[in-house]
C-alpha positions in Angstrom: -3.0 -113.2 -91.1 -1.4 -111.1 -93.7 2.1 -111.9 -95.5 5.1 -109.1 -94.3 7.4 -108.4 -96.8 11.0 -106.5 -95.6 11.4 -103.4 -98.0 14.6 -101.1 -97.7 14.5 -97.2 -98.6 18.4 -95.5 -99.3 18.5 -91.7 -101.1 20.0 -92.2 -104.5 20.1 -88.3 -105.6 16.9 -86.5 -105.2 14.8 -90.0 -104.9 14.2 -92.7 -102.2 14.9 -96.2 -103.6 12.6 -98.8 -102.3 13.9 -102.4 -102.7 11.7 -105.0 -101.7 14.0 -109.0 -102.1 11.6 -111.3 -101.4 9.6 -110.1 -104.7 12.2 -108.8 -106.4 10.6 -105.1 -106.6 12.1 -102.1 -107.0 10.6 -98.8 -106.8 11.3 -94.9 -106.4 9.6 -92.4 -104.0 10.4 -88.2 -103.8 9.9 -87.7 -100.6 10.3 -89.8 -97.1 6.7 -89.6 -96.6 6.3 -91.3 -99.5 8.3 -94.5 -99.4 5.5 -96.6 -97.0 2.9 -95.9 -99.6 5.1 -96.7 -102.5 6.2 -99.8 -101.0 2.8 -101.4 -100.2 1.2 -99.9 -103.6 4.2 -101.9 -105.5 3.5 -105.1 -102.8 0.0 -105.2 -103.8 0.2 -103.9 -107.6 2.7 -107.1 -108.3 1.0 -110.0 -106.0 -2.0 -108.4 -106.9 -3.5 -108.5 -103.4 -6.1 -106.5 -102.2 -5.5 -104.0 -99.0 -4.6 -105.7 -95.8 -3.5 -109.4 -97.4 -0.3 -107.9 -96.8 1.8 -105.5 -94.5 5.4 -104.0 -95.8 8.3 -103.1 -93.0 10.0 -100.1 -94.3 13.7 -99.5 -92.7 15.2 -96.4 -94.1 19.1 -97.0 -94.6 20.8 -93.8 -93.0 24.3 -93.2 -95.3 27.7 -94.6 -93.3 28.9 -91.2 -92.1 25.4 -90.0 -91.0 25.2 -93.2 -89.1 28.3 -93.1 -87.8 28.4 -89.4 -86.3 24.9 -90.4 -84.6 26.3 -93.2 -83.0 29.5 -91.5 -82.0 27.2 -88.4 -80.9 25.2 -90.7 -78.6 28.0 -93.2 -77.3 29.3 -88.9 -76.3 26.5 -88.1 -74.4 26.1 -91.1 -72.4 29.8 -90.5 -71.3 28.6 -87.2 -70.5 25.7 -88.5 -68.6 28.2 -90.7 -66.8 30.8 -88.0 -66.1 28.0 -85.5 -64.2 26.7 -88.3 -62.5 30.3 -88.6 -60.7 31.0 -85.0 -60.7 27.8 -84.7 -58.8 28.8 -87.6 -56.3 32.3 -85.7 -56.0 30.4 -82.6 -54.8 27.8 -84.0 -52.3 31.3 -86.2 -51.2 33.5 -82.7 -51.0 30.8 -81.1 -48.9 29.9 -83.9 -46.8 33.9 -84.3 -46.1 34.0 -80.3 -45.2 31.3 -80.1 -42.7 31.5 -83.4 -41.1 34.7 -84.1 -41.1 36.6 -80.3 -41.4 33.6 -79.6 -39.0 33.0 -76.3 -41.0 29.8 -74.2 -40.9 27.7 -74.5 -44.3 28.3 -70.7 -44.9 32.2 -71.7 -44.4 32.0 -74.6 -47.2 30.4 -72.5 -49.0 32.4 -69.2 -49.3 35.7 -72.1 -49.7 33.5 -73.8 -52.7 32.3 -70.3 -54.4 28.7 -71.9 -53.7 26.0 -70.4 -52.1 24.6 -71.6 -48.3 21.3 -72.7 -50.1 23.5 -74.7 -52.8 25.3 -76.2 -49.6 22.7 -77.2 -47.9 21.1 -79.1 -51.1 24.3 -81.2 -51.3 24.0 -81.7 -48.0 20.9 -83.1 -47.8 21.1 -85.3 -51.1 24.9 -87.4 -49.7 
């Protein structure tokens, strides 16, 4: 079974900077494409391994603020997610309380709600 070594990639400038602890290697790559390949050529250059005696696990550090938008940016849009799922439920609960309960027509609801008969009866169906 072959050896994993942990390798980390950050931008420094116009290079990718591959650190590698448990060997204490360091190496550069131009382009993100790049970093897996320089990270198992220096693996295997310095333990002087042949292919496949050992793998390399590449994470690629993201700077703070880039990290931090993303996660604010997704922690948003499952808020969002949550908010249409309960404006949705509000709906089918609005129409449901005007036709059963008002006892209006689905063309009534809908000319009070601005919403078609066919949107009405959609609602309808899904409470």
């Amino acid at each position: 079974m072959a050896q994993i070594y942990e390798a980390t990639a950050r931008r420094e400038g116009k290079w990718w900077i591959i650190t590698i602890p448990e060997i204490d290697a360091v190496t550069q790559a131009r382009s993100i494409r790049e970093i897996q390949t320089m990270a198992d050529g220096i693996v295997m250059a310095l333990l002087d391994l042949e292919e496949g005696e050992a793998r390399v696990s590449v994470s690629i550090e993201m700077p703070n603020s880039v990290q931090e938008a993303w996660d604010e940016a997704a922690r948003l849009q499952a808020e969002s997610e949550r908010a249409s799922r309960r404006a949705a439920a509000l709906r089918r609960e609005a129409v449901r309380s005007l036709l059963h309960e008002a006892q209006l027509s689905q063309s009534e609801a809908g000319t009070l709600l601005g919403l078609s008969y066919q949107r009405i009866q959609q609602l309808a169906r899904a409470s």
